[in-house]
TIMAR-555617 format. One record per residue: y, x, z of N, C-alpha, C in turn. Coordinates in steps of 0.001 Angstrom, whole numbers. Layout:
<zalums>
ZALUM      n_v      n_u      n_w     ca_v     ca_u     ca_w      c_v      c_u      c_w
ZALUM        Y        X        Z        Y        X        Z        Y        X        Z
...
</zalums>
This chain:
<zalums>
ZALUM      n_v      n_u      n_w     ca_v     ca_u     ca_w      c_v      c_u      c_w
ZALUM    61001   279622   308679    61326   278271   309115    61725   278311   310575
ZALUM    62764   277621   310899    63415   277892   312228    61922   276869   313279
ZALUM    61640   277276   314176    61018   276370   315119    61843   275518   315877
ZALUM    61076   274359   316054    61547   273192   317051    60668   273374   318247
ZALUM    61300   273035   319370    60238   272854   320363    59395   272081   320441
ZALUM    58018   272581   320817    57045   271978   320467    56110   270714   322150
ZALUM    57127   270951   323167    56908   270087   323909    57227   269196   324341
ZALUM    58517   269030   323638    60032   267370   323952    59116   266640   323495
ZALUM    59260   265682   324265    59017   264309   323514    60349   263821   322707
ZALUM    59472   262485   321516    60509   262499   320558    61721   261422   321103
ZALUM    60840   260648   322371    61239   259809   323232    61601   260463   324384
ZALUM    62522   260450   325298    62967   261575   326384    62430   260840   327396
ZALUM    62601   259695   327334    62046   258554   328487    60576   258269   328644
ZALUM    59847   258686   327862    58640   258897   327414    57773   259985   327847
ZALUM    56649   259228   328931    56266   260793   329583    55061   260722   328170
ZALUM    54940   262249   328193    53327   262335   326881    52166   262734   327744
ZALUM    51323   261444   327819    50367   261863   328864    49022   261263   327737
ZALUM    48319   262198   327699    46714   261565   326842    45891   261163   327429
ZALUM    46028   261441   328494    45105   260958   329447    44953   259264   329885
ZALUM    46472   258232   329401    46232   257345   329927    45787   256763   328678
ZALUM    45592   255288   328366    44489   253972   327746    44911   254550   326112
ZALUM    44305   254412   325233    45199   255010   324062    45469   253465   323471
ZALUM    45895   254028   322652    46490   252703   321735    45448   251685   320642
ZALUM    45796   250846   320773    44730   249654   320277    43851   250522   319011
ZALUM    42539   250259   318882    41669   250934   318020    41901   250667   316405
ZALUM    42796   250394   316089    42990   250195   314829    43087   251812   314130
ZALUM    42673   251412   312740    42917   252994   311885    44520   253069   312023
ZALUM    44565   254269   312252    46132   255060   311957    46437   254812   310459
ZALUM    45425   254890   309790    45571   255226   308236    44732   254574   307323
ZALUM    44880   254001   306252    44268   252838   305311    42847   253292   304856
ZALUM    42162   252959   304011    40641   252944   303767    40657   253949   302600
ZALUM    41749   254134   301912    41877   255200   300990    42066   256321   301613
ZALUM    42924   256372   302164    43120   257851   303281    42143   258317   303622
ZALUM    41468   257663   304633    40069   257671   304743    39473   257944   304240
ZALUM    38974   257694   303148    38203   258260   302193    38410   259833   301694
ZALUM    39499   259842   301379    39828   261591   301113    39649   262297   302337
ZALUM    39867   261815   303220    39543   262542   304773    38062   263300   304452
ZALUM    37398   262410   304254    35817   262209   304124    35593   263015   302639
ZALUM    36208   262516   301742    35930   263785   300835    36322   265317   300829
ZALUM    37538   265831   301932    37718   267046   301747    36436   267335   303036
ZALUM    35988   266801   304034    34971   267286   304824    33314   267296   303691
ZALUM    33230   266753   303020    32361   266728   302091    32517   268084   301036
ZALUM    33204   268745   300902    33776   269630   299854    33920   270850   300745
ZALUM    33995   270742   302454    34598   271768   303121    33183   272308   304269
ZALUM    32783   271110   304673    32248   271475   305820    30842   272004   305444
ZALUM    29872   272524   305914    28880   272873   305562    27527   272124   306006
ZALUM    27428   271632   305130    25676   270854   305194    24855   271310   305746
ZALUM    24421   270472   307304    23356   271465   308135    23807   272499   309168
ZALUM    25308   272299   309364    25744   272985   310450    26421   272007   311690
ZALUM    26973   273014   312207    26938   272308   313923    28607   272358   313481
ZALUM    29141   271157   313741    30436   270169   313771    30985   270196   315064
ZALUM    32406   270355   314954    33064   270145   316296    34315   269315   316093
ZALUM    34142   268157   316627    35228   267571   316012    36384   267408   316786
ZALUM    37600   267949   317420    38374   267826   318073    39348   266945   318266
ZALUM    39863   266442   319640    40572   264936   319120    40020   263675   318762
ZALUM    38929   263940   318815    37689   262430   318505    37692   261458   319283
ZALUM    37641   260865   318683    37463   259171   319408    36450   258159   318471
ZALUM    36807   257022   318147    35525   255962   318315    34560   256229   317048
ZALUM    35020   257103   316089    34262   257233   314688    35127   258389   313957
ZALUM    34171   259477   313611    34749   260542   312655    34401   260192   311945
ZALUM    35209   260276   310219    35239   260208   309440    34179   261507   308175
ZALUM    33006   261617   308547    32223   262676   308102    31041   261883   307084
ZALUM    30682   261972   306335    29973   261820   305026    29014   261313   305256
ZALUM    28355   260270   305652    27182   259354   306101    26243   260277   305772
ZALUM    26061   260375   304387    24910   260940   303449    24572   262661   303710
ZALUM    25246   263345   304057    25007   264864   304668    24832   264774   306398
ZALUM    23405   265794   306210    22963   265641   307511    23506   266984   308139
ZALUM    24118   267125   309473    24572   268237   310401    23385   268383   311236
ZALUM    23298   269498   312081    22665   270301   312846    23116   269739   314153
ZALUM    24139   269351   314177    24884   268874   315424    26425   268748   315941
ZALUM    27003   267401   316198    28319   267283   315647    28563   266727   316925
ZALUM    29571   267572   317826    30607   267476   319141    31352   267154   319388
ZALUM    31908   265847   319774    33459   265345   320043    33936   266170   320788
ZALUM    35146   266169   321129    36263   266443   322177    36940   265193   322329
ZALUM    37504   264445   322928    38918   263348   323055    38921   263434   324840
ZALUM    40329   262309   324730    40785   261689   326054    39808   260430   326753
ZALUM    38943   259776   325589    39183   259064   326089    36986   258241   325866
ZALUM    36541   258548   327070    35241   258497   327213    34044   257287   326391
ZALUM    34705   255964   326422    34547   254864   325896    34334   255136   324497
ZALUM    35443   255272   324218    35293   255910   322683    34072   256735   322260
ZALUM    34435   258038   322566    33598   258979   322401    32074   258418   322438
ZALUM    31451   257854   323243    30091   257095   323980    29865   256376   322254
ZALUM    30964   255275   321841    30613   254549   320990    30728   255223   319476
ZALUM    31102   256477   319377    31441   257109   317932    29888   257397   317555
ZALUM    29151   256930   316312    28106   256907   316132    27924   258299   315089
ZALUM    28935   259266   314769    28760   260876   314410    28246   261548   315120
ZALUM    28656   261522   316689    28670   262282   317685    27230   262404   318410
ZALUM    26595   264001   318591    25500   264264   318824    25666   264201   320407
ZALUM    26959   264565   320865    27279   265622   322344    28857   264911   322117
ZALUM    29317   265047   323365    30691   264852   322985    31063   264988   325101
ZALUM    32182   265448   325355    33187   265456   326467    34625   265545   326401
ZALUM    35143   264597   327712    36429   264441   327630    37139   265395   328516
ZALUM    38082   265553   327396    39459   266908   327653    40351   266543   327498
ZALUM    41587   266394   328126    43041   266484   327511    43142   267988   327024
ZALUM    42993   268621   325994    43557   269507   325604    45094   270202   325471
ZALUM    46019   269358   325951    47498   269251   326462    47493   270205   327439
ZALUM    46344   269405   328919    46572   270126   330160    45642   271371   330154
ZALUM    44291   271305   329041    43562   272464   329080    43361   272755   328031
ZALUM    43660   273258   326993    43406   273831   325785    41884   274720   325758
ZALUM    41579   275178   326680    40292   276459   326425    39044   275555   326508
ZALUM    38557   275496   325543    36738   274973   324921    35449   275250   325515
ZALUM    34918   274083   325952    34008   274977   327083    32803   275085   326134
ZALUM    33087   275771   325462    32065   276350   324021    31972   277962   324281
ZALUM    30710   278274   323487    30404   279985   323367    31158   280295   322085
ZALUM    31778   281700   322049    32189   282095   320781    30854   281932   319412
ZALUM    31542   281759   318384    31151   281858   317143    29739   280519   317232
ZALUM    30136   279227   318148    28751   278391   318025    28847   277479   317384
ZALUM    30188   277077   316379    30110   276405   315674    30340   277047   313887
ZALUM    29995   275556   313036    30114   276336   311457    31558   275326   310954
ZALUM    32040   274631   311658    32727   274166   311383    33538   273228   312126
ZALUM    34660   272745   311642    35914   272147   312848    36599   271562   312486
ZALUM    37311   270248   312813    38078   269389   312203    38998   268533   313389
ZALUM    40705   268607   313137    41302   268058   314075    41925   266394   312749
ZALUM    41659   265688   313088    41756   264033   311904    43040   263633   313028
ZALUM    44041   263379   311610    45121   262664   311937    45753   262459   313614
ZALUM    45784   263577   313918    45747   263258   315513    46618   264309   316325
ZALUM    46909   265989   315234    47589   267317   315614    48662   267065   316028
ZALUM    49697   265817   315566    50816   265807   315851    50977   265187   317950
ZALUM    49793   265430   318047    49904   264856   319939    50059   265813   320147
ZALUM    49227   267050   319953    49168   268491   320825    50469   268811   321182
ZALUM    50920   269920   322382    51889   269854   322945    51759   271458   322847
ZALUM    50334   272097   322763    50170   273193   322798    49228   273462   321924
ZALUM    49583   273542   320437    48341   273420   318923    47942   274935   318955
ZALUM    49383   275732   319472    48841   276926   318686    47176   277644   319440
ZALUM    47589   276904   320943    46362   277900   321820    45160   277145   321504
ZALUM    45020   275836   321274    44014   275028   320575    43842   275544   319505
ZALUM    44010   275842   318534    44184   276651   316759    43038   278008   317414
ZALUM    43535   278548   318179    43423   280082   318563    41786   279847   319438
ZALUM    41748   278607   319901    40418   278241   320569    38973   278124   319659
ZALUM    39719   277082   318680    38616   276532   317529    38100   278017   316642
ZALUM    39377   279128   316438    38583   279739   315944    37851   280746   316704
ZALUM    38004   280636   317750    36859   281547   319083    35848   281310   318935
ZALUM    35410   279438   319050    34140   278918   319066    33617   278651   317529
ZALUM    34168   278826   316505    33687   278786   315310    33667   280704   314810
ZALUM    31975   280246   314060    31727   281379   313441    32616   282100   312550
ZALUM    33117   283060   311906    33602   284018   311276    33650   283080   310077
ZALUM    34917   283314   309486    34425   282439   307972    34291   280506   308128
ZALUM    34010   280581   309123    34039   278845   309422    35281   278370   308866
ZALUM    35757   276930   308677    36528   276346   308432    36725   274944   309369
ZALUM    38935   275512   309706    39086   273968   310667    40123   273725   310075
ZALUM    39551   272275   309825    40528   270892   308507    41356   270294   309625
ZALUM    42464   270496   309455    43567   269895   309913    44405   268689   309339
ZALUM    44172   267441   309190    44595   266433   308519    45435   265497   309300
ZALUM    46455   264886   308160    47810   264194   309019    48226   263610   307995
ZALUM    48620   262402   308271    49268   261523   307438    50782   261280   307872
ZALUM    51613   260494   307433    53039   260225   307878    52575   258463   308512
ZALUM    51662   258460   308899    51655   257262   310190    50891   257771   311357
ZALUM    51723   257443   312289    51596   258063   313742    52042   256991   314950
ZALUM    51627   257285   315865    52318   256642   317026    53343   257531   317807
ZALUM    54808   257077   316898    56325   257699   317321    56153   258230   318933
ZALUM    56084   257466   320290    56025   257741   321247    54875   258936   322067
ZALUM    53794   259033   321034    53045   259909   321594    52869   261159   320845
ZALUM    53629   261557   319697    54183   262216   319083    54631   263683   319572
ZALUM    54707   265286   319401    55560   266166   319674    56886   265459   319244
ZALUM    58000   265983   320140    59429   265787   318942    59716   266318   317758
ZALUM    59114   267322   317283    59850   268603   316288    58719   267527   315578
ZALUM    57843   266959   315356    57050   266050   314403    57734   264972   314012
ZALUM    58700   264567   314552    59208   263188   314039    60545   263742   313282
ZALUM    60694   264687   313512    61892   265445   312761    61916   265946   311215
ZALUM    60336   266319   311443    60231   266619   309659    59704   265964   308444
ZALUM    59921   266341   307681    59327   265173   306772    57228   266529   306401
ZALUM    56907   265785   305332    55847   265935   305058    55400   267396   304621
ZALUM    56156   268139   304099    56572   269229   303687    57108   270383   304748
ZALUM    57488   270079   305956    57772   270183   307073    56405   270267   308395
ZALUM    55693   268936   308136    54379   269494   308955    53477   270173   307862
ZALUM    53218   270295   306800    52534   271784   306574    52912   273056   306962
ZALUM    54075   273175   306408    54727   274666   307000    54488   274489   308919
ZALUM    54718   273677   309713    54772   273929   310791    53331   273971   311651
ZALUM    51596   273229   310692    50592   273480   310988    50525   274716   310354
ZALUM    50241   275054   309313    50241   276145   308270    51103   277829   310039
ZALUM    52031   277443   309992    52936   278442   311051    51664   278337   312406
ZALUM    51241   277872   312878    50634   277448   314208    48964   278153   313869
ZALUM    48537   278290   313025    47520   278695   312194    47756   280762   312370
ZALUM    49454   280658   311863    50016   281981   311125    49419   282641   312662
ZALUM    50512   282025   314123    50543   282297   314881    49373   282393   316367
ZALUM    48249   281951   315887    47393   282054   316888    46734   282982   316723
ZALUM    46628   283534   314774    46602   284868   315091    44821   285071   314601
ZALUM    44180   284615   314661    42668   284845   314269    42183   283995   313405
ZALUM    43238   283805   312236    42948   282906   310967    43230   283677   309817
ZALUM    42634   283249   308711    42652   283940   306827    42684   282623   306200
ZALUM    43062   282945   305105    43033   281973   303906    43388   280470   304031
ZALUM    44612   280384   304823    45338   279399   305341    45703   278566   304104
ZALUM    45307   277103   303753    45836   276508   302747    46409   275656   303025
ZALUM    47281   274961   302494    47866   273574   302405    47514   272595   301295
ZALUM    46888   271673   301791    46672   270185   300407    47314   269107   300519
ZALUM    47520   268536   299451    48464   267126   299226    47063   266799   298328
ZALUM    46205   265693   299594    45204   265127   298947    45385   263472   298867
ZALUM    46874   263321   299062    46900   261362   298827    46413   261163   297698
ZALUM    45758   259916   298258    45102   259504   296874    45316   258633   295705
ZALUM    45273   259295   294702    46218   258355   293262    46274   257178   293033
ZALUM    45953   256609   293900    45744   254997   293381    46578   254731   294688
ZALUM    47825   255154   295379    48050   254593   296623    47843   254599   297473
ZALUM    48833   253993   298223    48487   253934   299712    49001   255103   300449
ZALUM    48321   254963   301678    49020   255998   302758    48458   257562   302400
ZALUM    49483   258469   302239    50004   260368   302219    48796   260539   302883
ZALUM    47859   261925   302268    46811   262234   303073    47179   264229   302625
ZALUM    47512   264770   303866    47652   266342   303817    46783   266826   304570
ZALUM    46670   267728   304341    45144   268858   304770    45688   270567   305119
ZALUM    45471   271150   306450    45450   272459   306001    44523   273038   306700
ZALUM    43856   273898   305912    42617   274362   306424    42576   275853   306669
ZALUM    42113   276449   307394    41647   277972   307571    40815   278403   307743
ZALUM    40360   279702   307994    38939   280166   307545    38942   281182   309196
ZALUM    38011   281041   310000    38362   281861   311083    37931   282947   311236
ZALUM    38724   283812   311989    38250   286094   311991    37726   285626   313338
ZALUM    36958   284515   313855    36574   284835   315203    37524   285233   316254
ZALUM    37205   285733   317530    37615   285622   318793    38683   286750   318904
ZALUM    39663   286307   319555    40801   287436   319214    40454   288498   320535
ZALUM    40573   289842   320556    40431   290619   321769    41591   291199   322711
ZALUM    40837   291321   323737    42271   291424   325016    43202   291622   324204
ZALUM    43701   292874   323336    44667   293361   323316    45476   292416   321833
ZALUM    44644   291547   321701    45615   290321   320657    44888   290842   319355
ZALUM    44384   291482   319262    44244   292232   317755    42251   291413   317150
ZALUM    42116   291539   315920    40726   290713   315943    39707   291980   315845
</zalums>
């Protein structure tokens, strides 16, 4: 698959900054979406482990009824984070301007970036992070729907269709280089409503100086 650049905005006039107010708190995505969100973390994540949820803001979407060990935001935006009632721990990062996790290797069991990958400006070194700080074998759910906010968007995201951001998360996964068993799901849900895709990987841990795991 040919690459697009992954730092244009899709708007040229449009600076992409995460750092400033985000956009009104409404769901990106309907109550069905949602729900499958919540069922592939129910099916994926592991019961009783330590959660890192990247990209978080006012409420992750994680399984009321399964109890974690301990579940970590990342976002822009502090307010949020404070009020997300998942969140054990949580600090604010633009991951844009700093991608590297101020986490120990292998301290999490699991990882999840929700409807939100298409901001990153730099996924692959984020991709390549999550699986540093997640244990061997861990799994990070990458989920995206086709509703977004156009302006805060990569460009090469508004370019493809649905079939297009798998292959290009799925590629970003290929390329950071310390991932296995890379899948792609088409988990919309049958009764309607808003596209719910998933791709998940399984992490080889921390990559070493010389790139190799």
């Amino acid at each position: 698959m040919a690459l697009l650049p992954m730092t244009a905005s899709a708007y040229p006039n449009v600076r992409l900054d995460l750092s400033g107010p985000e956009p009104a708190r409404a769901s990106q995505i309907d109550a069905a979406a949602i729900a499958a969100i919540t069922d592939i973390y129910r099916e994926i994540l592991p019961p009783g482990g330590a959660i890192l949820d990247l990209m978080s803001g006012w409420v992750s979407h994680l399984p009321p009824e399964i109890p974690y060990s301990r579940v970590v935001g990342v976002g822009v935006n502090a307010r949020e984070l404070a009020e997300n009632p998942f969140l054990d721990e949580w600090c604010v990062q633009d991951l844009n301007r700093n991608p590297g996790l101020p986490f120990a290797a292998g301290e999490f069991d699991g990882a999840a970036i929700c409807v939100s990958v298409q901001h990153l400006t730099r996924p692959c070194e984020v991709i390549r992070e999550a699986g540093r700080v997640l244990k061997p074998g861990a799994p990070l759910i990458v989920t995206f729907s086709d509703r977004c906010v156009p302006t805060r968007a990569i460009g090469c995201w508004c370019l493809l269709d649905d079939a297009g951001h798998l292959c290009l998360i799925a590629h970003h996964f290929v390329q950071a280089g310390n991932w296995a068993d890379i899948r792609c799901l088409d988990r919309t849900p049958r009764s309607g409503g808003d596209p719910l895709y998933a791709v998940i990987g399984r992490s080889l841990g921390p990559m070493s100086a010389n790139g190799d795991d």
